[in-house]
Every structure is written in structure tokens, then in C-alpha cells.
LUMMAR-639255 format. One record per residue (C-alpha): residue number from 1; residue in three letters; chain; x negated, y negated, z negated. Coordinates in nm, 4 decimals, padded with zeros to 6 digits. Layout:
N
<nr:NUM | rest:ALA | kette:A | u:X | v:Y | w:Z>
...
END
This chain:
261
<nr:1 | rest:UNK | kette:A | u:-09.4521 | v:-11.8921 | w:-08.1925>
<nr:2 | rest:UNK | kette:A | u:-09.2076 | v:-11.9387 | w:-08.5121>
<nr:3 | rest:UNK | kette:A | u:-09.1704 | v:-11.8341 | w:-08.8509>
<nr:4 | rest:UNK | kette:A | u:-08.9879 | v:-11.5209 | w:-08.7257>
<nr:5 | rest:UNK | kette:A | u:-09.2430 | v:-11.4215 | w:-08.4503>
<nr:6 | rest:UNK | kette:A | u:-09.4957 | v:-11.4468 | w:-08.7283>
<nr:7 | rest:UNK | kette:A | u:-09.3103 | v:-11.2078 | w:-08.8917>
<nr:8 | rest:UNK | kette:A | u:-09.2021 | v:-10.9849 | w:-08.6008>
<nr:9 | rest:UNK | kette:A | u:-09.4880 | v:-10.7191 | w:-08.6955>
<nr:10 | rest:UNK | kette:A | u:-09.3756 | v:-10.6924 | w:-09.0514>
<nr:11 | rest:UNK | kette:A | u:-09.0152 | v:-10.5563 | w:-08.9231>
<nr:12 | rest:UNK | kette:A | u:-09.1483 | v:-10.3676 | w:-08.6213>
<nr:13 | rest:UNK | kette:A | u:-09.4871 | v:-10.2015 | w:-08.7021>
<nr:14 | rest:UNK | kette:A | u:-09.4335 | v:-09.8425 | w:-08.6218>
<nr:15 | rest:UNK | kette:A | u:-09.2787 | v:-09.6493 | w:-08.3749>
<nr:16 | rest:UNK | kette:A | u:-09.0963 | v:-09.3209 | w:-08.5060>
<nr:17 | rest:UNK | kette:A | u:-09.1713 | v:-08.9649 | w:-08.3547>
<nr:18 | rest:UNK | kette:A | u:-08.9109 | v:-08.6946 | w:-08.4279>
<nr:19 | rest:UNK | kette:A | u:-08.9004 | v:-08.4866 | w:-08.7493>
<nr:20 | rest:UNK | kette:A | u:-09.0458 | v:-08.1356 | w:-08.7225>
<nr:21 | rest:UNK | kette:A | u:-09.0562 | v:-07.8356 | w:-08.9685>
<nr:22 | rest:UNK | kette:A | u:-09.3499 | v:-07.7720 | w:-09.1769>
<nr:23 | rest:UNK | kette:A | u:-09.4334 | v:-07.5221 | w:-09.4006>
<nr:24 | rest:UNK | kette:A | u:-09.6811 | v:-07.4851 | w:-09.6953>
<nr:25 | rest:UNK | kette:A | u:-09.8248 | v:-07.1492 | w:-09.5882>
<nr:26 | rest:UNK | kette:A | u:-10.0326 | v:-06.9327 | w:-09.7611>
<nr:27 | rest:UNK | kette:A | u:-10.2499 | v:-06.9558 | w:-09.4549>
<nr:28 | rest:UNK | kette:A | u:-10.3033 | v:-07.3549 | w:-09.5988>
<nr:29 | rest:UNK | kette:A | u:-10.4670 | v:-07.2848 | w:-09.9289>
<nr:30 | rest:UNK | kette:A | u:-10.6960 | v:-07.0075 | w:-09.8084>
<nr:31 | rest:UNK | kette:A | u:-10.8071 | v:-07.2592 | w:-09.5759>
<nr:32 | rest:UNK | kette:A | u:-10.9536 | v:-07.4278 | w:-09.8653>
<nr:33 | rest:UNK | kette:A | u:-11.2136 | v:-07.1846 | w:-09.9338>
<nr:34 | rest:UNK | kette:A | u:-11.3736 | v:-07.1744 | w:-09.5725>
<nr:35 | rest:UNK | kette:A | u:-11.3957 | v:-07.4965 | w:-09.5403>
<nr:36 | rest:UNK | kette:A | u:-11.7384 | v:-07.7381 | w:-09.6539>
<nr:37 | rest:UNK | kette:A | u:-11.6258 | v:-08.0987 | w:-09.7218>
<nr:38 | rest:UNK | kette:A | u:-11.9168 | v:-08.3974 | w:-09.7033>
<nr:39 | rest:UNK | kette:A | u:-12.0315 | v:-08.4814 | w:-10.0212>
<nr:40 | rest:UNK | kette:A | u:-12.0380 | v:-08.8795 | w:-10.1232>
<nr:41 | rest:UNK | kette:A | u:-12.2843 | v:-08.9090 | w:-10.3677>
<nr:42 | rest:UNK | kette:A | u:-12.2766 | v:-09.3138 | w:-10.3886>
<nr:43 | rest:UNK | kette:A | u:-11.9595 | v:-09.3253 | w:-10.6353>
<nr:44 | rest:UNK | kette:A | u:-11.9517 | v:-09.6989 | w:-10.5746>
<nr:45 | rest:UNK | kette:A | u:-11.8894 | v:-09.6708 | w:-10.2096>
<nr:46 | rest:UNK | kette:A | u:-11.5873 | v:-09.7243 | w:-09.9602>
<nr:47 | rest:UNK | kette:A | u:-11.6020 | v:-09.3745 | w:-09.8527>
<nr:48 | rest:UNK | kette:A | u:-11.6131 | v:-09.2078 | w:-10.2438>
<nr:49 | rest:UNK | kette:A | u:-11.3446 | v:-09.4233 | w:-10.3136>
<nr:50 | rest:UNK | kette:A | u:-11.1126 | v:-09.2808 | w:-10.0018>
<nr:51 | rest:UNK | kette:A | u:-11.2142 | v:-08.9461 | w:-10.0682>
<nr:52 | rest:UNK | kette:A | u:-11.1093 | v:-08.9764 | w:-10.4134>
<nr:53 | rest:UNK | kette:A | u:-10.7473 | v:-09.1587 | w:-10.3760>
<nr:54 | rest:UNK | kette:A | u:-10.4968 | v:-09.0807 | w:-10.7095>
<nr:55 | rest:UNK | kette:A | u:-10.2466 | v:-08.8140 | w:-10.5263>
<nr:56 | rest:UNK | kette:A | u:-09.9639 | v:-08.6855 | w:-10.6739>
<nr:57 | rest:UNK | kette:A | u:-09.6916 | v:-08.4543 | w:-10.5357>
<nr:58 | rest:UNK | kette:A | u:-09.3250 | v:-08.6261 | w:-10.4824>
<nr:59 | rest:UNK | kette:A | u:-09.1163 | v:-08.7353 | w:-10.2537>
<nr:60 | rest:UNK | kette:A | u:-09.1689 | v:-09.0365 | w:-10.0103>
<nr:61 | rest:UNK | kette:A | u:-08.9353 | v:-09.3383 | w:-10.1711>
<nr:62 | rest:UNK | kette:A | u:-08.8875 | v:-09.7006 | w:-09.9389>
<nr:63 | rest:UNK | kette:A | u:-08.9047 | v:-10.0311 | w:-10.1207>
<nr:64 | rest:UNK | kette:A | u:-08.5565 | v:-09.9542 | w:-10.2663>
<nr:65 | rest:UNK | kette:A | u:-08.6431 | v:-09.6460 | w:-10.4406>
<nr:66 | rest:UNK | kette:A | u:-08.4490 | v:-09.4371 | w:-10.1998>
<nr:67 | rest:UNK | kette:A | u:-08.6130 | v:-09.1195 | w:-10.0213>
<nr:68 | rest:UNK | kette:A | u:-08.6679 | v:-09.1541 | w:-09.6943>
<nr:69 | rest:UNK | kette:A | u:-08.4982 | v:-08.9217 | w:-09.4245>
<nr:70 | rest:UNK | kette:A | u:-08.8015 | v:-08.7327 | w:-09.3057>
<nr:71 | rest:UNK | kette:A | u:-08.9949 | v:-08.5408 | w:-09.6237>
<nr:72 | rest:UNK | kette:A | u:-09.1704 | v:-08.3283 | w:-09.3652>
<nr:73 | rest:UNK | kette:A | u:-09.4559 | v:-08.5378 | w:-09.2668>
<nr:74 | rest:UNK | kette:A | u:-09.6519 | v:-08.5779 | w:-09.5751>
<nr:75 | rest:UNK | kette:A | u:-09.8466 | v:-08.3446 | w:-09.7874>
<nr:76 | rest:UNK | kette:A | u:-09.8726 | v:-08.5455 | w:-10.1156>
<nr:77 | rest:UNK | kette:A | u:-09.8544 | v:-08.9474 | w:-10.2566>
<nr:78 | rest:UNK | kette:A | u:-10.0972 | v:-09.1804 | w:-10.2715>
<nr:79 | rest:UNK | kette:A | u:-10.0182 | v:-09.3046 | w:-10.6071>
<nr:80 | rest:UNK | kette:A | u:-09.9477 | v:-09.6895 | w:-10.5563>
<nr:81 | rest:UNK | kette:A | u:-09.6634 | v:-09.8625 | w:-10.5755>
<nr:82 | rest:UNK | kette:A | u:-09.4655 | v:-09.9443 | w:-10.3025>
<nr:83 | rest:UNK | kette:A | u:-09.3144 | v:-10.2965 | w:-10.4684>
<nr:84 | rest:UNK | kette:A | u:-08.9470 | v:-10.3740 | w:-10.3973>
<nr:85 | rest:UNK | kette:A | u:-08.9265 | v:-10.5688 | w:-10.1011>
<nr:86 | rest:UNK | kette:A | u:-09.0024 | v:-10.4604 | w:-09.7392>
<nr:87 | rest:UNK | kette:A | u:-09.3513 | v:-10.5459 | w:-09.7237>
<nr:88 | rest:UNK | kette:A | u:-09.5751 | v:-10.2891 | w:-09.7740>
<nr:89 | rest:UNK | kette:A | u:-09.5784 | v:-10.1069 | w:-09.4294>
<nr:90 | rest:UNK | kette:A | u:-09.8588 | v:-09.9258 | w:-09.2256>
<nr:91 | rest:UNK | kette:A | u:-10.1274 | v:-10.2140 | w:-09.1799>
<nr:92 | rest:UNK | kette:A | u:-10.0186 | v:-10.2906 | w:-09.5020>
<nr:93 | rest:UNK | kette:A | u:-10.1226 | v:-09.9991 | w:-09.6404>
<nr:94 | rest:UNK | kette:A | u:-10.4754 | v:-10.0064 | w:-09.5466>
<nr:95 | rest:UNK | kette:A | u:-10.4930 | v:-10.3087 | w:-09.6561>
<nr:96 | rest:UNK | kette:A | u:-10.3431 | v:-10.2218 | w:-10.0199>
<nr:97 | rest:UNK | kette:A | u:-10.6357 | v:-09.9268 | w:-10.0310>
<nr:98 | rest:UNK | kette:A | u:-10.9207 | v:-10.1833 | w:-09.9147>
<nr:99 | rest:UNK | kette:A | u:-10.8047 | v:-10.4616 | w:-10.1533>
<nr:100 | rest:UNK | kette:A | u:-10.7567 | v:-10.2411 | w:-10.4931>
<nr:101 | rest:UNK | kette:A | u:-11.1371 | v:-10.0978 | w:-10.3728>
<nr:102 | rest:UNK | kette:A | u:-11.3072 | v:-10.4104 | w:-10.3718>
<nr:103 | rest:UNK | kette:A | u:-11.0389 | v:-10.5009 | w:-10.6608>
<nr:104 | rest:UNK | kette:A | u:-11.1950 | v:-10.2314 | w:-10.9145>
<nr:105 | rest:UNK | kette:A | u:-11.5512 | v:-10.3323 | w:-10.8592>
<nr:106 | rest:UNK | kette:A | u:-11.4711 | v:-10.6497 | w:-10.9485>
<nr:107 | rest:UNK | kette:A | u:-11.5841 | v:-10.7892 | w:-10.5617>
<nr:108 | rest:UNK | kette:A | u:-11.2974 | v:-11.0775 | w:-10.5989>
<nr:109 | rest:UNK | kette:A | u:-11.5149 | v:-11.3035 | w:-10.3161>
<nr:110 | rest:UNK | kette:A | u:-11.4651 | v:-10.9769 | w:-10.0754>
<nr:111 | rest:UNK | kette:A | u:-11.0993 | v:-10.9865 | w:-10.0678>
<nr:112 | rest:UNK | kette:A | u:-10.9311 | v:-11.1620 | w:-09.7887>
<nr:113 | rest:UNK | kette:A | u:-10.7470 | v:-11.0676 | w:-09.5113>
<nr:114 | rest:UNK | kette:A | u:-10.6603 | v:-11.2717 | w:-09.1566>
<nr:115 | rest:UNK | kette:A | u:-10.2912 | v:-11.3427 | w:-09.0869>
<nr:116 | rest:UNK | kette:A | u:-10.1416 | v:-11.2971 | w:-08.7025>
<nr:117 | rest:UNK | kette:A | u:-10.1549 | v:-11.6994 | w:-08.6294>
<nr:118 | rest:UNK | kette:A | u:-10.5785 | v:-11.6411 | w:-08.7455>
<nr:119 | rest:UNK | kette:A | u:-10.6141 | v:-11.8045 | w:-09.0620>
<nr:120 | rest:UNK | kette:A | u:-10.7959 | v:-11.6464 | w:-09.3146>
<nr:121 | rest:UNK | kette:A | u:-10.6847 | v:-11.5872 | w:-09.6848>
<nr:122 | rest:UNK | kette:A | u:-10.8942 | v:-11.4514 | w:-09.9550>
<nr:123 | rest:UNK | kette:A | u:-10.7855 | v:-11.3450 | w:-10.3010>
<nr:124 | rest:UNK | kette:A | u:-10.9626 | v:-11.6345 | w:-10.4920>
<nr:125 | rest:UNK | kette:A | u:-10.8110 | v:-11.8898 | w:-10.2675>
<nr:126 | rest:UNK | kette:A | u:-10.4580 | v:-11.7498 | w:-10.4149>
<nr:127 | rest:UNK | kette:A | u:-10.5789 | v:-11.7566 | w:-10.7960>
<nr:128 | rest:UNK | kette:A | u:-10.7120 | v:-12.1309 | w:-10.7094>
<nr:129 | rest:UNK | kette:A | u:-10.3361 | v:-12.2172 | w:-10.6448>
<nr:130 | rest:UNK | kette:A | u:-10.3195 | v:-12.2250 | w:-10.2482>
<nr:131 | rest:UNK | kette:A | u:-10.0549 | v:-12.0169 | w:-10.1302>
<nr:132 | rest:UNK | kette:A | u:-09.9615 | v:-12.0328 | w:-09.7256>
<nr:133 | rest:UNK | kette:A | u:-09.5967 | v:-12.1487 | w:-09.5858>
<nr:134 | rest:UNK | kette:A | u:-09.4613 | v:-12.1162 | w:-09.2576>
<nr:135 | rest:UNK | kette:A | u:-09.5786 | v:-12.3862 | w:-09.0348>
<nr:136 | rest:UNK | kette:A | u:-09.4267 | v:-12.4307 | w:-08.7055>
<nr:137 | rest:UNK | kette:A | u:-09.6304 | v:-12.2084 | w:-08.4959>
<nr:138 | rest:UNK | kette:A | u:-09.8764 | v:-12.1280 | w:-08.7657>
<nr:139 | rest:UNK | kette:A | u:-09.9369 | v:-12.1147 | w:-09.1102>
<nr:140 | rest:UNK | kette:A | u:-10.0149 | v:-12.4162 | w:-09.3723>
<nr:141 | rest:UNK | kette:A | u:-10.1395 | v:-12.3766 | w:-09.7729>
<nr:142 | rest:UNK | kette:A | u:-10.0215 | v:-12.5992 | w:-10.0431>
<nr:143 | rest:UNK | kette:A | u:-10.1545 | v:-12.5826 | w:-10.3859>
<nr:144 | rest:UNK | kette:A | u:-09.9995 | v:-12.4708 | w:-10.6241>
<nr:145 | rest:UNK | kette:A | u:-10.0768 | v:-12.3658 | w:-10.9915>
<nr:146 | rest:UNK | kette:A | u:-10.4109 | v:-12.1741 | w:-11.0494>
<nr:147 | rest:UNK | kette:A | u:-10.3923 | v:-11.8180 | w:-11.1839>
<nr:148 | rest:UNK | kette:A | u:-10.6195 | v:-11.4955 | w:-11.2802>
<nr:149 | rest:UNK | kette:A | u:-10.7387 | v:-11.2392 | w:-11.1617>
<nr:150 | rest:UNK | kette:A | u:-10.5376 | v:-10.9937 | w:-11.2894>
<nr:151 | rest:UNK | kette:A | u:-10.3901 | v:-10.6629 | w:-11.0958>
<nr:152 | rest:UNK | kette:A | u:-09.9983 | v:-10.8196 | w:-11.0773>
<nr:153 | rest:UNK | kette:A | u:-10.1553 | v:-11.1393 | w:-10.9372>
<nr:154 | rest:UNK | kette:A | u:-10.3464 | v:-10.9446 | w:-10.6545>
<nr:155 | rest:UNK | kette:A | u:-10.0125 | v:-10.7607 | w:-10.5699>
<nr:156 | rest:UNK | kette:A | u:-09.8593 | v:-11.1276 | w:-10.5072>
<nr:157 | rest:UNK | kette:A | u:-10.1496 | v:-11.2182 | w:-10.3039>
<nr:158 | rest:UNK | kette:A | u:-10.1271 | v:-10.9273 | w:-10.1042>
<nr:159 | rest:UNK | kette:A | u:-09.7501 | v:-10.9294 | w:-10.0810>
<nr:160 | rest:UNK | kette:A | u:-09.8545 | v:-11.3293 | w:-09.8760>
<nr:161 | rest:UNK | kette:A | u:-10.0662 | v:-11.1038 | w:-09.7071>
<nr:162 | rest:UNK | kette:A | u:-09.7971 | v:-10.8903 | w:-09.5874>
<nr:163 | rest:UNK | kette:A | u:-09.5726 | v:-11.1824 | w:-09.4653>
<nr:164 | rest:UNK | kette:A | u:-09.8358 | v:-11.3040 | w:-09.2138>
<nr:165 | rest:UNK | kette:A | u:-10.0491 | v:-10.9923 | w:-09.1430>
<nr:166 | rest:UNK | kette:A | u:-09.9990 | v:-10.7103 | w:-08.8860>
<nr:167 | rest:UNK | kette:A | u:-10.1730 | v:-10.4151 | w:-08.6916>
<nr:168 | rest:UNK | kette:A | u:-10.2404 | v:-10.7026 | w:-08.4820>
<nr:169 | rest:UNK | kette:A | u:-10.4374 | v:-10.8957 | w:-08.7263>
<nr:170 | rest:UNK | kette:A | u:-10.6052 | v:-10.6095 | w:-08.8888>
<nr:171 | rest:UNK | kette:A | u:-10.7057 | v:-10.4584 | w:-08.5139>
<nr:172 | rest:UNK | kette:A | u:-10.9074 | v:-10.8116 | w:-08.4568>
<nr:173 | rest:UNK | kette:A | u:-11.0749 | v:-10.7757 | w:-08.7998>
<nr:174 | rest:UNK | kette:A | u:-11.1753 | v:-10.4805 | w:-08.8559>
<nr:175 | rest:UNK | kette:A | u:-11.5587 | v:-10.3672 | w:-08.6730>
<nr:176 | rest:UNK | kette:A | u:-11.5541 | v:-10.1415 | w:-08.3636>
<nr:177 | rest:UNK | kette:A | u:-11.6842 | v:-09.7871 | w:-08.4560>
<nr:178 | rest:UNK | kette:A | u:-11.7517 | v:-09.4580 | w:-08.1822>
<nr:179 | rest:UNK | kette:A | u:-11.7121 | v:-09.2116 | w:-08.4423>
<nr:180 | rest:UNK | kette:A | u:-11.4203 | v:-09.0085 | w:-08.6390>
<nr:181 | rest:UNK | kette:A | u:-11.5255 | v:-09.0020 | w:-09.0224>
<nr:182 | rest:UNK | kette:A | u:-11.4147 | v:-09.1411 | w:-09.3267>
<nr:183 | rest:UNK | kette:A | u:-11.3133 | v:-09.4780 | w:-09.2750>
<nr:184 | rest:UNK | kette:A | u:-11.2321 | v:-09.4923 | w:-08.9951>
<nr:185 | rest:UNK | kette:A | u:-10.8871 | v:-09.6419 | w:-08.9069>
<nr:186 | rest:UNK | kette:A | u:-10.7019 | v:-09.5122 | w:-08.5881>
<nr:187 | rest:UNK | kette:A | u:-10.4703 | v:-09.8357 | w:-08.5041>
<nr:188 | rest:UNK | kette:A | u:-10.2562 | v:-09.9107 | w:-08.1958>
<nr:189 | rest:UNK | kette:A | u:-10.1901 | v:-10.2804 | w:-08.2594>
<nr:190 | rest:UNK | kette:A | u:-09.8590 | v:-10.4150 | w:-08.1402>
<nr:191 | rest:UNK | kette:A | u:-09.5127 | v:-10.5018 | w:-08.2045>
<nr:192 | rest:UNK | kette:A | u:-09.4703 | v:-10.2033 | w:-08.2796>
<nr:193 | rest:UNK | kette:A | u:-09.7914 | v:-10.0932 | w:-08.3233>
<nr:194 | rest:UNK | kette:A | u:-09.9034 | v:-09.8266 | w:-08.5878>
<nr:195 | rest:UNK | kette:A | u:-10.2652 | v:-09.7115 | w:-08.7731>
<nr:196 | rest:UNK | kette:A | u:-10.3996 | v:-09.4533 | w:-09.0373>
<nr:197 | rest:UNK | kette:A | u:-10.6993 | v:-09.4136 | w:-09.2071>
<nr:198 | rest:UNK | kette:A | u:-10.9632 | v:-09.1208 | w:-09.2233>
<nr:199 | rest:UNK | kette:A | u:-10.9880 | v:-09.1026 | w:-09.6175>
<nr:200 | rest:UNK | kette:A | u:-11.1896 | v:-08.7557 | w:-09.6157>
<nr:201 | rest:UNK | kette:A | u:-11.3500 | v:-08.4125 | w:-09.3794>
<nr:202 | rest:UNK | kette:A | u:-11.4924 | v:-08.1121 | w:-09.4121>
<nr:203 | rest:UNK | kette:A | u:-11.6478 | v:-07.8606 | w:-09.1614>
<nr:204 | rest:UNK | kette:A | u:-11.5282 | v:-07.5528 | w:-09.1016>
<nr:205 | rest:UNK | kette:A | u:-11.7187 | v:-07.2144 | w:-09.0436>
<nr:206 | rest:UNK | kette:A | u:-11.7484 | v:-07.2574 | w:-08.7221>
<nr:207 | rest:UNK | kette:A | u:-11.8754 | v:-07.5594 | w:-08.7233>
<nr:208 | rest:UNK | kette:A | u:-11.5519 | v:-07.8231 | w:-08.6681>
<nr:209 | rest:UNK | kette:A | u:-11.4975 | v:-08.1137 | w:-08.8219>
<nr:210 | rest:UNK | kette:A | u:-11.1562 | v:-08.1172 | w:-09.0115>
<nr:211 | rest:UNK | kette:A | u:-11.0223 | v:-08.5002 | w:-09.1297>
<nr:212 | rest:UNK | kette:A | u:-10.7489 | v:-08.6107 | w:-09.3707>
<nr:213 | rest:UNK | kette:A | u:-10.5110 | v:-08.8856 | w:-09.3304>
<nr:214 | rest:UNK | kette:A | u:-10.3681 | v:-09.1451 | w:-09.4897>
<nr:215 | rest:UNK | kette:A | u:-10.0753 | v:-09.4078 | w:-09.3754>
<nr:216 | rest:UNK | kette:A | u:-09.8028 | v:-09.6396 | w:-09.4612>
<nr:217 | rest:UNK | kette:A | u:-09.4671 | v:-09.7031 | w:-09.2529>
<nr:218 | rest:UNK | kette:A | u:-09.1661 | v:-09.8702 | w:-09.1937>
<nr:219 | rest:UNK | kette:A | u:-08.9726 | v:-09.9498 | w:-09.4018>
<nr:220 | rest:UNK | kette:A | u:-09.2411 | v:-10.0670 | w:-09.6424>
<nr:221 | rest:UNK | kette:A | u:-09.2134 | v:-09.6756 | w:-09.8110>
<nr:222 | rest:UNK | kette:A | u:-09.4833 | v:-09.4641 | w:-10.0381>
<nr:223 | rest:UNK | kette:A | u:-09.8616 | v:-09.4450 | w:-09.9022>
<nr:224 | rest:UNK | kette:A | u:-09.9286 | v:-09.0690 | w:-09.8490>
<nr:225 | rest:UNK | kette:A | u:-10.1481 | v:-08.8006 | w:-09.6740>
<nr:226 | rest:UNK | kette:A | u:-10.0696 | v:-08.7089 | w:-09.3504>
<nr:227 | rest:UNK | kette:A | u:-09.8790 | v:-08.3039 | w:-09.2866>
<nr:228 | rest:UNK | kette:A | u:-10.0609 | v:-08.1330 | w:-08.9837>
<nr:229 | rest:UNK | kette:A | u:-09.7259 | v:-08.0217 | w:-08.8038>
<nr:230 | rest:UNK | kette:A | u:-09.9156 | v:-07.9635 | w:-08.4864>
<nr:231 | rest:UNK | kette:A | u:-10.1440 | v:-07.7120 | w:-08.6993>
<nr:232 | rest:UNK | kette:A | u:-09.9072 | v:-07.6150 | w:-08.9935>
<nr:233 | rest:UNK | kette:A | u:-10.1699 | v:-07.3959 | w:-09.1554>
<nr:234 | rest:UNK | kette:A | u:-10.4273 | v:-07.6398 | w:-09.1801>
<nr:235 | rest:UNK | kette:A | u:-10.2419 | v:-07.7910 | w:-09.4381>
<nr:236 | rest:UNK | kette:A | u:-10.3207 | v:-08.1882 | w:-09.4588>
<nr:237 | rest:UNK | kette:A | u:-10.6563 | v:-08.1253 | w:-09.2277>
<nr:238 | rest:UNK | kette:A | u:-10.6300 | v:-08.2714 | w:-08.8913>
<nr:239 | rest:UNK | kette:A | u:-10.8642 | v:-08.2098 | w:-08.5378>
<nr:240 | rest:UNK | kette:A | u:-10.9304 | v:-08.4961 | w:-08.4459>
<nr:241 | rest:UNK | kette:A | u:-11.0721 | v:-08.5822 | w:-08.0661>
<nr:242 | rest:UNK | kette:A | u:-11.1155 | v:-08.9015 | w:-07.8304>
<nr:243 | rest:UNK | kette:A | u:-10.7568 | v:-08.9009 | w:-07.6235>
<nr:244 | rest:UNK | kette:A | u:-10.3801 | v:-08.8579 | w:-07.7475>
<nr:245 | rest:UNK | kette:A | u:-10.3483 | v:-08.8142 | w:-08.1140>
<nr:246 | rest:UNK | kette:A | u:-10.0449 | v:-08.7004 | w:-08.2261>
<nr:247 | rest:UNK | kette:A | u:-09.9331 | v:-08.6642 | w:-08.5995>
<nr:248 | rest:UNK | kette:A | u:-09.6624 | v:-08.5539 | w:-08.7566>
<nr:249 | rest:UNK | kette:A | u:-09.4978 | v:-08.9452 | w:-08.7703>
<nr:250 | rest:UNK | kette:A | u:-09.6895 | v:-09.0668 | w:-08.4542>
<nr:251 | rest:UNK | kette:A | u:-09.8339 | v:-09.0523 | w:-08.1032>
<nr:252 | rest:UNK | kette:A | u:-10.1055 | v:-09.2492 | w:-08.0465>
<nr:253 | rest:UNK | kette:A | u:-10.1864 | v:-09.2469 | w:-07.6320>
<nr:254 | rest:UNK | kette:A | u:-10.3903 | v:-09.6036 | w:-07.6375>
<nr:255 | rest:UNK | kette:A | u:-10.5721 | v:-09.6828 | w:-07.9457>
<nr:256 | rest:UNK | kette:A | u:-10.8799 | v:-09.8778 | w:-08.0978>
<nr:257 | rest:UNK | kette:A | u:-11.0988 | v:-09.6568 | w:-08.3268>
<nr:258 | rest:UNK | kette:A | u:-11.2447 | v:-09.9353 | w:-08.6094>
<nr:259 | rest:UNK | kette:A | u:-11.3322 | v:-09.9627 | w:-08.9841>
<nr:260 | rest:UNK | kette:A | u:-11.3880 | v:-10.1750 | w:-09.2773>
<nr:261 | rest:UNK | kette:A | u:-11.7231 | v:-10.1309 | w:-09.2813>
END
């Protein structure tokens, strides 16, 4: 392995399924009203915080500021920045939500993330100075100059992250889980590989269980929720069963079903 097949995953990390039409139905927001979404009552948890993401409507812009060709497959943005180099892409993305969680409850320690090559690289060990380089077949730190911890100094960390990190890395860190609910992060890791994130549900009347999603992409482009296209009038809900999941950016047909916690 060299520098570049470290960062093979950052250029290849999701495949690309065809654009479809959508519509925003009026079918969508009387959905709304049947439906019963779970209640998180623990506002300091992972799950609150996912359910409660800052969305705005927009367009979906890459790391250049450009829209992207397909505007079809999302229903609104996650509103984080993107940054202006192609880093920021699917794994990435979970990554981004995870790290500004444990970010805003001041749970510095927590954040840390493995690379592809298996080191591990926490958020303090940046602001003590120790930044990683290419290394041969790995990755070496050398220390640098300390710094705080500030918001702009965990987006530098987590752009490092970015470099050395991959669906691949994330797949091996993240815990096994059985179950669909918030959390949980549907990942196919590979070169390419591809993931998104459960961020909330709600049961319907007759009983189903309804989930929203979130993902990144590549190019490194704006985090948003997930358009049903299979299910137009379900608006951003999704079904959601063991077997092929399709969405309206991906197929997933072999999969690993994990979460943060």
C-alpha cells in the first residue's frame, strides 16, 4: 500500500445509480399527519441529536460551490458546510454528524476516528500538535504546534480524518447492530463502497415503521436527507427491510447494518 491507495477510498467511495423523477406530492405532506414518530426524551443523546439535525431547503452544492447534476434525490440540507476541497464524502459525512455531536457536549476525549492503514486519531491528539503524514504503507504523526479546541480547528482535524479514513475504516469501527432505528448506519464498505445513516422513524397507522435518511457523496457535496423515489409520496420516509435497499442515489445488495453506539 502507498500514499495513493490510502487515499483510493476518498476518490472512489460511492457508486452512482441513475437519476429518477420525483415529485413533492400533496400525497407527501398528508402523510405527515398519519404518521406517529418515536419520541427522544434524553435531549443529550445520539439519537435526539439525529432526529433533530439543522435542515434547510436548497440545492445540493460540491466542494466548489457548484450544484450538482442530480437535484432529485434529496428532500432538504443538512446544514453543514461542505469545506472547499474534496473531502467531505459519504463516510465522511457520518463522521462530520458524530464528531460535531460529541463536539457540542463538549466530549473532546470521545472524538477520534481510525484511518484505512488502522491507526487511530482522536481530536485532542490534533490540538496537542500531532498531525499524521503519509508513511510508506501507513501513516506516521509529527508534532507540530498545539492548538484549541475551537469549531475551525475540529474541521482541520476532521479534514486529516478525511485523507486517511473510508467506508472501509468506519465499517471496522463502528458496533454490529440487528436492528433498523435511529442510528443505525447502512454501509457497504469498499472502493467504492457507500453508507447512510437512520437519523429518525415514525410508525404508521398500520403499524410500519417509516425511517429517514441521511448521506454524503462523491464529490465531497452538501449532507442531506434522502428523497424516497421508489415511494414518491412518502416524501423523505423510507421502508426499510433486511435484503436489497435501494435509494434514490444507491443500491445496496451486500451490506453491514452497524452504529455508533
Amino acid at each position: 500500500m502507498n500514499y495513493f491507495i490510502l487515499l483510493l477510498p476518498l476518490f472512489y467511495c460511492c457508486n452512482t445509480k441513475s437519476d429518477a423523477g420525483y415529485s413533492n406530492s400533496e400525497e407527501s405532506i398528508q402523510l405527515q399527519s398519519h404518521l406517529s414518530k418515536t419520541t427522544i426524551t434524553d435531549t443529550t443523546s445520539w439519537a435526539y441529536f439525529l432526529q433533530h439535525l439543522p435542515e434547510r431547503e436548497g440545492t445540493i452544492l460540491d466542494y466548489k460551490g457548484d450544484k450538482i447534476s442530480n437535484q432529485e434525490k434529496h428532500f432538504s440540507i443538512i446544514n453543514y458546510d461542505v469545506g472547499n476541497r474534496d473531502l467531505q464524502q459519504c463516510a465522511d459525512a457520518l463522521m462530520r454528524l458524530r464528531a460535531e455531536y460529541l463536539f457540542a457536549r463538549k466530549r473532546f476525549d470521545e472524538i477520534g476516528f481510525h484511518f484505512v492503514s488502522g491507526q487511530y486519531y482522536r481530536f485532542t491528539d490534533y490540538c496537542k500538535g500531532l498531525k499524521p503524514v503519509a508513511n510508506g504503507n501507513a501513516v506516521r504523526f509529527i508534532t507540530g504546534v498545539a492548538s484549541e479546541r475551537t469549531h475551525q480547528n475540529l474541521r482541520r482535524y476532521l479534514n486529516l480524518v478525511y485523507m486517511y479514513a473510508s467506508t472501509i475504516s468506519l465499517a471496522k469501527e463502528l458496533k454490529p447492530t440487528e436492528t433498523f432505528q435511529i442510528g443505525t448506519v447502512v454501509i457497504y464498505p469498499g472502493s467504492p463502497g457507500h453508507c447512510f445513516i437512520i437519523v429518525d422513524e415514525a410508525k404508521a397507522d398500520n403499524g410500519e415503521k417509516l425511517f429517514k435518511l441521511v448521506e454524503g457523496y462523491t464529490p465531497a457535496q452538501s449532507i442531506y436527507v434522502l428523497r424516497n423515489d421508489i415511494e414518491p409520496s412518502l416524501g423523505y420516509w423510507h421502508k426499510l427491510k433486511k435484503g436489497t435497499i435501494e435509494t434514490a442515489s444507491y443500491v445496496f445488495q451486500s451490506y453491514q447494518l452497524k452504529a455508533f453506539e
